[in-house]
C-alpha positions as CSV (number, residue, x, y, z in Angstrom):
1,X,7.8,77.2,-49.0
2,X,8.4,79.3,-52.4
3,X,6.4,81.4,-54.0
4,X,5.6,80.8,-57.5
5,X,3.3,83.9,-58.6
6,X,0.5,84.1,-59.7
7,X,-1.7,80.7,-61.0
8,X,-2.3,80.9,-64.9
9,X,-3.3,77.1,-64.8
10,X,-5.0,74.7,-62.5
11,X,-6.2,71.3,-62.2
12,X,-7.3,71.9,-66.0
13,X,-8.8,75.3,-64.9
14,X,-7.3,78.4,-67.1
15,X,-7.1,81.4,-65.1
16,X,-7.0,84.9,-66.6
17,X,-6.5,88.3,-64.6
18,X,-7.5,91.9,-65.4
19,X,-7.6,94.6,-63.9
20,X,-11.3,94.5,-63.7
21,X,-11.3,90.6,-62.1
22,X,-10.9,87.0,-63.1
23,X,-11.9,84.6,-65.2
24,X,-12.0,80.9,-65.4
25,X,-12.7,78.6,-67.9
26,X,-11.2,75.1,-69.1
27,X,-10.8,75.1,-72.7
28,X,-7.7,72.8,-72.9
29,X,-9.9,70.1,-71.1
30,X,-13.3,70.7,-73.9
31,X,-11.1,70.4,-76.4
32,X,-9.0,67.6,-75.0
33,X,-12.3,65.7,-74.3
34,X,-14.0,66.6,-78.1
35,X,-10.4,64.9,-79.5
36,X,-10.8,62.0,-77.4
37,X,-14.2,61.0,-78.1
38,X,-13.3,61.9,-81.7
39,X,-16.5,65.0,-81.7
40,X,-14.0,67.9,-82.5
41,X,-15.1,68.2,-85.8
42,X,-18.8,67.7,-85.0
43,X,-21.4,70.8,-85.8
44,X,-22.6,72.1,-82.5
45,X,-25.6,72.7,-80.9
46,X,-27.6,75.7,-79.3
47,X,-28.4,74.0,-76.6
48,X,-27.1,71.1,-74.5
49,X,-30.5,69.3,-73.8
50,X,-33.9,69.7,-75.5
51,X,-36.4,71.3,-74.1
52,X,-39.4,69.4,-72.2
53,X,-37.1,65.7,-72.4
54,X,-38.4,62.9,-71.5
55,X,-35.4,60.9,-70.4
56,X,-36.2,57.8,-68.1
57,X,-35.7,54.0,-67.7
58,X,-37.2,52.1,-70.1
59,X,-38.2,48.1,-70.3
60,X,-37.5,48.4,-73.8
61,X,-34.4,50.4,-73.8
62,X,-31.2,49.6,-75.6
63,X,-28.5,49.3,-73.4
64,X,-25.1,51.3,-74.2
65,X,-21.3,50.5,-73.1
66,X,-21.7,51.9,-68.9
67,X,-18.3,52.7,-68.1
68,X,-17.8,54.7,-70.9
69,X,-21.2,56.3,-70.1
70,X,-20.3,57.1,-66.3
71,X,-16.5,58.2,-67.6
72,X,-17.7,60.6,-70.1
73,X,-20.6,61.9,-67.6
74,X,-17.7,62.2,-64.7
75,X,-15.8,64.2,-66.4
76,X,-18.7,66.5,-67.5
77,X,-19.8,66.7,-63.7
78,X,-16.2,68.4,-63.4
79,X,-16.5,70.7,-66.0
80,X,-20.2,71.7,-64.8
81,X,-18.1,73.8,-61.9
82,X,-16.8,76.2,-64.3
83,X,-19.4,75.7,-66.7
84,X,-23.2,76.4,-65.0
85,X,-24.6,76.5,-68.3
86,X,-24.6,72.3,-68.6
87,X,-25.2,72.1,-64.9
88,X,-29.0,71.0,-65.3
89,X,-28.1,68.6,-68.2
90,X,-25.4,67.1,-66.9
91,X,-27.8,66.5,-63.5
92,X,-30.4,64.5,-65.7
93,X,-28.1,62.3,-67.6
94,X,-26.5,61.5,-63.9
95,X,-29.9,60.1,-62.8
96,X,-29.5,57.3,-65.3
97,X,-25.5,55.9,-64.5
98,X,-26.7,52.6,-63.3
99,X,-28.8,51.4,-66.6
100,X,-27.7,53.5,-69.0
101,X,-29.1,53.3,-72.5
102,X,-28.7,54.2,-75.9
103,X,-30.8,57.3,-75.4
104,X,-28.9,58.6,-72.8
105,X,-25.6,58.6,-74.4
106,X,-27.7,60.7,-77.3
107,X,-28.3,63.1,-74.7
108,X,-24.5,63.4,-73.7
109,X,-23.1,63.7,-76.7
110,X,-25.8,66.6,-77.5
111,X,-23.8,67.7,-74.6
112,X,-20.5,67.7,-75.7
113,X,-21.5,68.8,-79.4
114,X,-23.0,72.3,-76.9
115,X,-19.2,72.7,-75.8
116,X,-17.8,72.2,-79.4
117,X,-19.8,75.6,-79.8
118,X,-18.1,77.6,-76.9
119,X,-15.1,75.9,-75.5
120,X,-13.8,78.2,-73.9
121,X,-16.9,79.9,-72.0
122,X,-16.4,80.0,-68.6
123,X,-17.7,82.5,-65.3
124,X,-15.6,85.6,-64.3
125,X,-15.4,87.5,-60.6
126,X,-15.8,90.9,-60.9
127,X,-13.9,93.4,-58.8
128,X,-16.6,95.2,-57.4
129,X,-16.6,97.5,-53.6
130,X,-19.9,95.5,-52.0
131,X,-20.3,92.1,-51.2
132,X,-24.1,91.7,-51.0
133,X,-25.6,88.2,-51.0
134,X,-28.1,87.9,-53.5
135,X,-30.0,83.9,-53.6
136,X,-32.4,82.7,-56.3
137,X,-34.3,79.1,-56.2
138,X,-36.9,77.7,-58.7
139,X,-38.4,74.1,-58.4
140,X,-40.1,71.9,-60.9
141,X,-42.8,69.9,-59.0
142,X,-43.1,66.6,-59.9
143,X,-41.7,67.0,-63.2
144,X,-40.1,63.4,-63.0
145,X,-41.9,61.2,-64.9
146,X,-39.8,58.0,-63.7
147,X,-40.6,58.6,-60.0
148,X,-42.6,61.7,-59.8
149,X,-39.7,63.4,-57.8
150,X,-39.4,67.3,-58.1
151,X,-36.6,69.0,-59.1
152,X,-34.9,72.0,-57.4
153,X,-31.9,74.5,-57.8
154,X,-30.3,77.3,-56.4
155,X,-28.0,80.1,-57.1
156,X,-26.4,82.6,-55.3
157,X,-24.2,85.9,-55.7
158,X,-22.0,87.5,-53.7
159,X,-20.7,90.9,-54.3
160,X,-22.0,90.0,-58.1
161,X,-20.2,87.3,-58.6
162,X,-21.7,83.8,-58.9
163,X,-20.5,81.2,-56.2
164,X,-22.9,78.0,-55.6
């Protein structure tokens, strides 16, 4: 086994050490994905979904091309792990993989023009002396209009930091 210091880069996560903690973030792979989609000169966005959507199957709906849908959404799903701020967008437009329409690939490119705005934002560990667990929840009840399912999330920190 050898050594080979300390990680700067991987599996398209750049790491970044200070003397106060760590960050992570994946800029390569925003930008990498803006290029190949052909959005890296597109005007971004303030947010990566509008408020109070109302995303759902329709009869009437326009269908788009799927496997480019569920691709582009896959790899958004792995970027959500650094990036919590598309977390919640990224889990509505995953509701929709099987039928996806015209209107959902709006909402993921909305997405992707979000990241054009901050590709390289990304969550940092603090070095800090206490490790206290803090947990926050919130729920939507209901909110669904497809099913009438709610909708729940979670958070929690440890010593500060944000880990799940």
């Amino acid at each position: 086994m050898k050594d080979l210091g300390s990680s700067k880069y991987f599996l398209s996560i750049d790491v970044t050490r200070s003397r106060d903690g760590i960050c992570l973030s994946q800029r390569k792979y925003v930008l990498d994905l803006l290029e190949e989609i052909g959005k890296l000169g597109c005007a971004p966005v303030e947010t990566p979904i509008v408020q109070n959507h109302c995303l759902a199957i329709y009869h009437d709906q326009v269908p788009t091309n799927k496997e480019r849908c569920q691709r582009l959404v896959g790899k958004l799903i792995y970027l959500s792990h650094i990036r919590p701020d598309i977390a919640y967008a990224i889990n509505v437009v995953s509701q929709f993989m099987h039928p996806p329409s015209e209107e959902h690939m709006v909402v993921v490119m909305r997405i992707l023009s979000y990241l054009k705005g901050a590709p390289g934002k990304g969550i940092i560990f603090w070095k800090q002396g206490q490790l206290g667990v803090k947990g926050y929840t919130d729920a939507d009840w209901a909110s669904n209009i497809t099913g009438r399912r709610s909708t729940s999330g979670y958070f929690t920190f440890v010593g500060g930091n944000l880990v799940t």
